[in-house]
DSSP file (Angstrom, degrees, kcal/mol; ACC not computed):
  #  RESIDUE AA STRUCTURE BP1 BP2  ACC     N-H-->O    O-->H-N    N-H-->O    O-->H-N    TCO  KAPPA ALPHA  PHI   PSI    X-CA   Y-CA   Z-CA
    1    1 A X              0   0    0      0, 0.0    25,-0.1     0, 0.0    24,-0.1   0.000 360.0 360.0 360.0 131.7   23.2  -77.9    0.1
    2    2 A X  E     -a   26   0A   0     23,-1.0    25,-3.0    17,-0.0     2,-0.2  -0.477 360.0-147.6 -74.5 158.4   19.6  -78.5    1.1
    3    3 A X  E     -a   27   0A   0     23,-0.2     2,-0.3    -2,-0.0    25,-0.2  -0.859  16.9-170.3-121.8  93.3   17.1  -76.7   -1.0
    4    4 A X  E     -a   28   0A   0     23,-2.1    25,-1.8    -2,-0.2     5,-0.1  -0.656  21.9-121.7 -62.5 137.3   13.8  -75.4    0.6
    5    5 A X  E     -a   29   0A   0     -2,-0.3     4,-0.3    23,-0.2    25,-0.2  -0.552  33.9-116.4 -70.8 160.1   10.5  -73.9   -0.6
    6    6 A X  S >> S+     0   0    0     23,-0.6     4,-0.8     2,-0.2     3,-0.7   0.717 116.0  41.2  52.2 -77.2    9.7  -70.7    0.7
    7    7 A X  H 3> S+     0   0    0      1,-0.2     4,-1.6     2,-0.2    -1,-0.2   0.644 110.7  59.4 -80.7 -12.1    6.7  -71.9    2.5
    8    8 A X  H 34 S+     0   0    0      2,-0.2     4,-0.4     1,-0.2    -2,-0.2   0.700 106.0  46.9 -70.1 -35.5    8.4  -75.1    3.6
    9    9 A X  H <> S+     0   0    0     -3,-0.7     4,-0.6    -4,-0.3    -2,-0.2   0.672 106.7  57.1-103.8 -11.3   11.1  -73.3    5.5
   10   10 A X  H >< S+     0   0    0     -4,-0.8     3,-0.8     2,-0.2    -2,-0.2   0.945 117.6  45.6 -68.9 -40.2    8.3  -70.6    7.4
   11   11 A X  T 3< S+     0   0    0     -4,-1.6    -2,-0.2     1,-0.3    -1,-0.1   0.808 120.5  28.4 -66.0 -28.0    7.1  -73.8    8.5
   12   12 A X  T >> S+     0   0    0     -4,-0.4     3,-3.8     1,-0.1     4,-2.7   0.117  77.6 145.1-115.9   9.8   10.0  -75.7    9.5
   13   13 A X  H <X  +     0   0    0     -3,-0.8     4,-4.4    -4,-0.6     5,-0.1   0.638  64.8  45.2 -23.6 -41.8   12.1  -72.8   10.5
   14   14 A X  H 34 S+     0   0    0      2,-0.2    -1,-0.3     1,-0.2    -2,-0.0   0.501 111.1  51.0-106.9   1.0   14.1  -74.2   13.5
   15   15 A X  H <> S+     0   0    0     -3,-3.8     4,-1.6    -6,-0.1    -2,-0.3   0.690 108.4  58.6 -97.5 -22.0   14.9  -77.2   11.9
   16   16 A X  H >X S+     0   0    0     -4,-2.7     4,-2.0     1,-0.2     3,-1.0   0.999 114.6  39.6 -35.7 -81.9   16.1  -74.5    8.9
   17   17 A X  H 3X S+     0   0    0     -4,-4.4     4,-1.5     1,-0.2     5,-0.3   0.731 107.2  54.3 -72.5   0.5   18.4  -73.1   11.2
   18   18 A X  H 3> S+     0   0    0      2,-0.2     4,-1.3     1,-0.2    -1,-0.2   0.900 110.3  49.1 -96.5 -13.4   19.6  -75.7   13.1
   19   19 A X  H <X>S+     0   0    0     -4,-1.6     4,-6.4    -3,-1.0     5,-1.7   0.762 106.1  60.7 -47.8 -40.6   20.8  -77.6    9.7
   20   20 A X  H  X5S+     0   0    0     -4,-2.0     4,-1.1     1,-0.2    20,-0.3   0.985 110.0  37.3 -65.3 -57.1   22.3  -74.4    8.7
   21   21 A X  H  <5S+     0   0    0     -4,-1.5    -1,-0.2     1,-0.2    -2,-0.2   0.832 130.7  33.7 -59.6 -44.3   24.6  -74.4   11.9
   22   22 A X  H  <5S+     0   0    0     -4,-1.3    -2,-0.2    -5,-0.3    -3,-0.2   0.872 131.8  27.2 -86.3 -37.3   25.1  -78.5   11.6
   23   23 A X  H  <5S-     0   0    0     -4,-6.4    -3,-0.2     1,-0.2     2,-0.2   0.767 105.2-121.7-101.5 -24.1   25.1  -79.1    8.0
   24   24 A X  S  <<S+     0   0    0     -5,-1.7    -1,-0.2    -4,-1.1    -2,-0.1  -0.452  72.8  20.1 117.1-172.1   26.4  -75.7    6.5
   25   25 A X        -     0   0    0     -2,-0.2   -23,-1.0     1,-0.1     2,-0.5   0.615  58.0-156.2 -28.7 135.8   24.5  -73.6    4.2
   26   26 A X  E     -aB   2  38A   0     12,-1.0    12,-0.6   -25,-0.1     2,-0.4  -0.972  10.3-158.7-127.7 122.7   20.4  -73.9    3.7
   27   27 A X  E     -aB   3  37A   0    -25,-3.0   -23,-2.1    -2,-0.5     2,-0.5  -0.769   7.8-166.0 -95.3 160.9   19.2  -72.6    0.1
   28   28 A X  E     -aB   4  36A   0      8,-1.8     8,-1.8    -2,-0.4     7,-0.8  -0.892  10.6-148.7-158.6 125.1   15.1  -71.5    0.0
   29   29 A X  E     -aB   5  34A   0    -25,-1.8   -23,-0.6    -2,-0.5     2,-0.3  -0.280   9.6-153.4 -73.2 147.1   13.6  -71.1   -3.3
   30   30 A X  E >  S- B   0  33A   0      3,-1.6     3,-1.7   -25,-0.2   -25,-0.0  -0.982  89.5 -10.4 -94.5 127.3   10.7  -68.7   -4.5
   31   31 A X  T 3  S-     0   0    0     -2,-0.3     3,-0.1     1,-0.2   -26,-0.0   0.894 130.2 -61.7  58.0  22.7    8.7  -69.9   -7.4
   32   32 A X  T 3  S+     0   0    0      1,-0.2     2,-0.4     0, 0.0    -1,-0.2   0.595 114.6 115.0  65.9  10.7   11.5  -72.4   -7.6
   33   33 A X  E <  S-B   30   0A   0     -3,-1.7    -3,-1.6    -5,-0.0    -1,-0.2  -0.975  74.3-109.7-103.4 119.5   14.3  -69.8   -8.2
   34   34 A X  E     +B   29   0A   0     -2,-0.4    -5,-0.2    -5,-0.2     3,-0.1  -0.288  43.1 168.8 -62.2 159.2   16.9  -69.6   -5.3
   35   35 A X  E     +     0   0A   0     -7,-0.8     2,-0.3     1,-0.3    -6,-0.2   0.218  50.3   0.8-152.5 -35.7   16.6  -66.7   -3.6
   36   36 A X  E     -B   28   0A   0     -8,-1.8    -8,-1.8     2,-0.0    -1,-0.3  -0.970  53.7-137.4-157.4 165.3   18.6  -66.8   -0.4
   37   37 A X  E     -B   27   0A   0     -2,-0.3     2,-0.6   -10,-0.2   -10,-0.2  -0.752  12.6-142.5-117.8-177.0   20.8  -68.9    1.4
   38   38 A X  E     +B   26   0A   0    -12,-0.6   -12,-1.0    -2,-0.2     2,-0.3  -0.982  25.3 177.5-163.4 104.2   20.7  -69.4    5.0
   39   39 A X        -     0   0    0     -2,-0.6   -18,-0.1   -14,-0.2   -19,-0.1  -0.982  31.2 -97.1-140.6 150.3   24.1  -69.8    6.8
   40   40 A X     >  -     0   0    0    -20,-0.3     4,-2.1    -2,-0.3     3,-0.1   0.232  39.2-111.7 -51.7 161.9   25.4  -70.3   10.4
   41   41 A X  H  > S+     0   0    0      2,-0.2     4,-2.6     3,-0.2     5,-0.2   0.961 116.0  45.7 -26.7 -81.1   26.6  -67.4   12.3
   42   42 A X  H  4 S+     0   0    0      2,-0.2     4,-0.3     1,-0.2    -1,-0.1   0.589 111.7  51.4   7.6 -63.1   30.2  -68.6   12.1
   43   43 A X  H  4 S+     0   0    0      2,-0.2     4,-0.3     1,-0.1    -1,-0.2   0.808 111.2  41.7 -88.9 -46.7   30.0  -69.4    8.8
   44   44 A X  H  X S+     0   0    0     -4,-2.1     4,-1.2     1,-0.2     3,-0.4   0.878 112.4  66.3 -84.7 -29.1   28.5  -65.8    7.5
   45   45 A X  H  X S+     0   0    0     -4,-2.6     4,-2.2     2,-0.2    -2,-0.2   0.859 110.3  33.7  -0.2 -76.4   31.4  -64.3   10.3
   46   46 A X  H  4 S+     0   0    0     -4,-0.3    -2,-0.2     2,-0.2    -1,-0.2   0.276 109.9  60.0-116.7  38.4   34.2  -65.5    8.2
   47   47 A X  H  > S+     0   0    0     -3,-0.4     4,-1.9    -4,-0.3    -1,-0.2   0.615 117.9  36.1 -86.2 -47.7   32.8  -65.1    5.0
   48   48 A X  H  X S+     0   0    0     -4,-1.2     4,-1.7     2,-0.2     5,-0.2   0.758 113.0  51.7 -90.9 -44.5   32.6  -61.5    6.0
   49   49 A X  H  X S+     0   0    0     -4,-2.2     4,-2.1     2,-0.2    -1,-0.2   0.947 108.3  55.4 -52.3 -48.8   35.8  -60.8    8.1
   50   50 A X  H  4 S+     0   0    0      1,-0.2    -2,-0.2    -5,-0.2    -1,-0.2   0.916 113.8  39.5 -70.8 -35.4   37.7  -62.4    5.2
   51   51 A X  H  < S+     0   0    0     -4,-1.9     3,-0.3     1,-0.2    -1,-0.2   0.783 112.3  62.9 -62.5 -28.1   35.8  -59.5    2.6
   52   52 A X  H  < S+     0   0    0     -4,-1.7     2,-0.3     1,-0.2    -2,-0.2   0.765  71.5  94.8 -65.9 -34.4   36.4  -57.0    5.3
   53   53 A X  S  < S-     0   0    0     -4,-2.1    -1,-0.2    -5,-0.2    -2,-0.1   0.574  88.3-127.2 -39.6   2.0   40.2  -57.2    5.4
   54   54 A X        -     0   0    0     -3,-0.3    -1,-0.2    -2,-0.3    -2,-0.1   0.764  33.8-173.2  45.1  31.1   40.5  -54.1    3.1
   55   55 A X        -     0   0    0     -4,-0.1     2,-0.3     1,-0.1     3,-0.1   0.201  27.6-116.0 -43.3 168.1   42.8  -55.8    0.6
   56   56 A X    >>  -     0   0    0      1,-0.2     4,-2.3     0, 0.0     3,-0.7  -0.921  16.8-113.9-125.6 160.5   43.9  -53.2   -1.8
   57   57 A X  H >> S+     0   0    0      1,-0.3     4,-2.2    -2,-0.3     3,-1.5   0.942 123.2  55.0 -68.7 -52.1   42.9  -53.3   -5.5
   58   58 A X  H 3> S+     0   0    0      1,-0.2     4,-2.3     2,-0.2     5,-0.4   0.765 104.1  56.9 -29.9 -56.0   47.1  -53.8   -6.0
   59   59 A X  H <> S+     0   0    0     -3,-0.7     4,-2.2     1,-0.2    -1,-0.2   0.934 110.1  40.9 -44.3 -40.7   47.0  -57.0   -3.5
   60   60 A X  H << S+     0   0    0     -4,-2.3     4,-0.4    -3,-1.5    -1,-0.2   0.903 110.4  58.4 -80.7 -20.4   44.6  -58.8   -5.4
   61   61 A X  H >< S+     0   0    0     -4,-2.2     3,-1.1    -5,-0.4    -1,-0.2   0.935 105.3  52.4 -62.3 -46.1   46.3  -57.8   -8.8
   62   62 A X  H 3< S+     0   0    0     -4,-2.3    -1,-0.2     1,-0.3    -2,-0.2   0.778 114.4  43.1 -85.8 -23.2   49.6  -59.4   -7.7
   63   63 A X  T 3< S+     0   0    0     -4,-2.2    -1,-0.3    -5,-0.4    -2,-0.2   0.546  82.1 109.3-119.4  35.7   47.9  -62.5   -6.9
   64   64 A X  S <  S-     0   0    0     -3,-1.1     2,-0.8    -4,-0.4     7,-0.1  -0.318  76.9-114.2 -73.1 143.3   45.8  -62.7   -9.7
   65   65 A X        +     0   0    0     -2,-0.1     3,-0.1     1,-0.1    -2,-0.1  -0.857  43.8 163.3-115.5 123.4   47.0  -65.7  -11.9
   66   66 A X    >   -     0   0    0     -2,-0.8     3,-0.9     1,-0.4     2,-0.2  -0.003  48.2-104.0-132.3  26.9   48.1  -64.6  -14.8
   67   67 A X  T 3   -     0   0    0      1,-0.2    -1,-0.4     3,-0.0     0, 0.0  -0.345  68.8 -37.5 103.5 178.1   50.1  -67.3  -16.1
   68   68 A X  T 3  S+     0   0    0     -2,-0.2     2,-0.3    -3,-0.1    -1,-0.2   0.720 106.4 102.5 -65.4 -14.7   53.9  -67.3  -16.2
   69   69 A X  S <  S-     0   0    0     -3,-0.9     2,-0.4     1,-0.1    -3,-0.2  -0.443  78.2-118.2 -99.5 160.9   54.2  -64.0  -16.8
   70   70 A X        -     0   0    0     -2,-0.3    -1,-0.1     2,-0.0    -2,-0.1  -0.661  33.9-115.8 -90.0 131.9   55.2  -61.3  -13.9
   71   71 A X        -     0   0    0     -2,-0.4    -9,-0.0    -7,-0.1    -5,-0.0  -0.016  39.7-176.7 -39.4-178.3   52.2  -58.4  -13.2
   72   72 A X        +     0   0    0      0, 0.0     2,-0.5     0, 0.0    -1,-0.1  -0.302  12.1 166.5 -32.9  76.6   53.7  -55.2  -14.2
   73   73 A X        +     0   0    0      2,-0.0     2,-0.2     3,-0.0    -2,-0.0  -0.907  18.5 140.5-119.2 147.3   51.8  -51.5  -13.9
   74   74 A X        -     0   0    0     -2,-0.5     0, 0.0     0, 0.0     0, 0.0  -0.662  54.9-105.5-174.4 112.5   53.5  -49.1  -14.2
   75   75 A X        -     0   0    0     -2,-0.2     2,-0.5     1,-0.2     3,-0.1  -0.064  30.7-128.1 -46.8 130.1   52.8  -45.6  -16.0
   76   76 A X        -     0   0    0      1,-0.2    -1,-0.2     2,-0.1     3,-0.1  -0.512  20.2-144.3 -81.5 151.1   54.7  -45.3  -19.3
   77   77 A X  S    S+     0   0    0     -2,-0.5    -1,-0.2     1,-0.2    -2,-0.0   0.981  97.1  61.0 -70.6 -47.2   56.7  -41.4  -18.6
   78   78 A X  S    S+     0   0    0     -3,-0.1    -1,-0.2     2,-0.1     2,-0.1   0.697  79.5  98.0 -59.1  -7.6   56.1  -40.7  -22.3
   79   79 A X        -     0   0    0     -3,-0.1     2,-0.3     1,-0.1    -4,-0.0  -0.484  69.4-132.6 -87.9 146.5   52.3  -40.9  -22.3
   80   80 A X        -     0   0    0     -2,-0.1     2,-0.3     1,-0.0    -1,-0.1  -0.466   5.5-123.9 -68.1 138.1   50.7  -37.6  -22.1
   81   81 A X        -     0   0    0     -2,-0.3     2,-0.2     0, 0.0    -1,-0.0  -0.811  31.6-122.5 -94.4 166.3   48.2  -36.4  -20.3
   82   82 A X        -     0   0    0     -2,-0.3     2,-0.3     1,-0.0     0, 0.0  -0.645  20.0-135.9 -95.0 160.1   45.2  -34.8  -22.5
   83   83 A X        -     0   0    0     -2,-0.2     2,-0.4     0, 0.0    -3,-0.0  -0.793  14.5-139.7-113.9 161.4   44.4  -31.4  -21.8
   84   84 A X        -     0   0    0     -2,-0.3     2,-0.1     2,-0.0     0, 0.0  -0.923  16.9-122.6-134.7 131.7   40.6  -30.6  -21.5
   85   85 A X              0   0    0     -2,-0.4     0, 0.0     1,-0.1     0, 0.0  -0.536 360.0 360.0 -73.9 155.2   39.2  -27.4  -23.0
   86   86 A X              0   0    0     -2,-0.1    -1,-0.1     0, 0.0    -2,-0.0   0.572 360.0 360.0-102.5 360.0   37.4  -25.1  -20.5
């Protein structure tokens, strides 16, 4: 990933984007600290469809790698609930 200063990429702007779209992803620095990155249409599309998908917290739990062993939640019956004074 290319890295551009700040003022380097107001300057150079449409060669900024047109990397982003040909070469993938453009970072640009302030004060030498990234600070944003700069990515095709496309690219920031199915970055965003793929977050959008409404996975449910349970999807991602069961394919969480966790080793050999199989996920299991499940409420124990015995546990109590606490009762809350009013």
């Amino acid at each position: 990933m290319k890295s551009w200063q700040l003022q380097e990429a107001k300057a150079r702007l449409s060669e900024l984007v047109k990397r982003a779209a040909s070469d993938g992803p453009q970072e640009i620095t302030v004060h030498g600290q990234a600070a944003v990155v700069v990515v095709s249409a496309d690219e920031f599309a199915r970055m965003t469809s793929e977050k959008s998908s409404q996975t449910s917290l349970w999807e991602i739990l069961k394919r969480a790698p966790i080793g050999d062993e199989d996920l299991v939640i499940e409420r124990d019956p015995d546990t109590k609930m606490r009762e809350i004074e009013s």
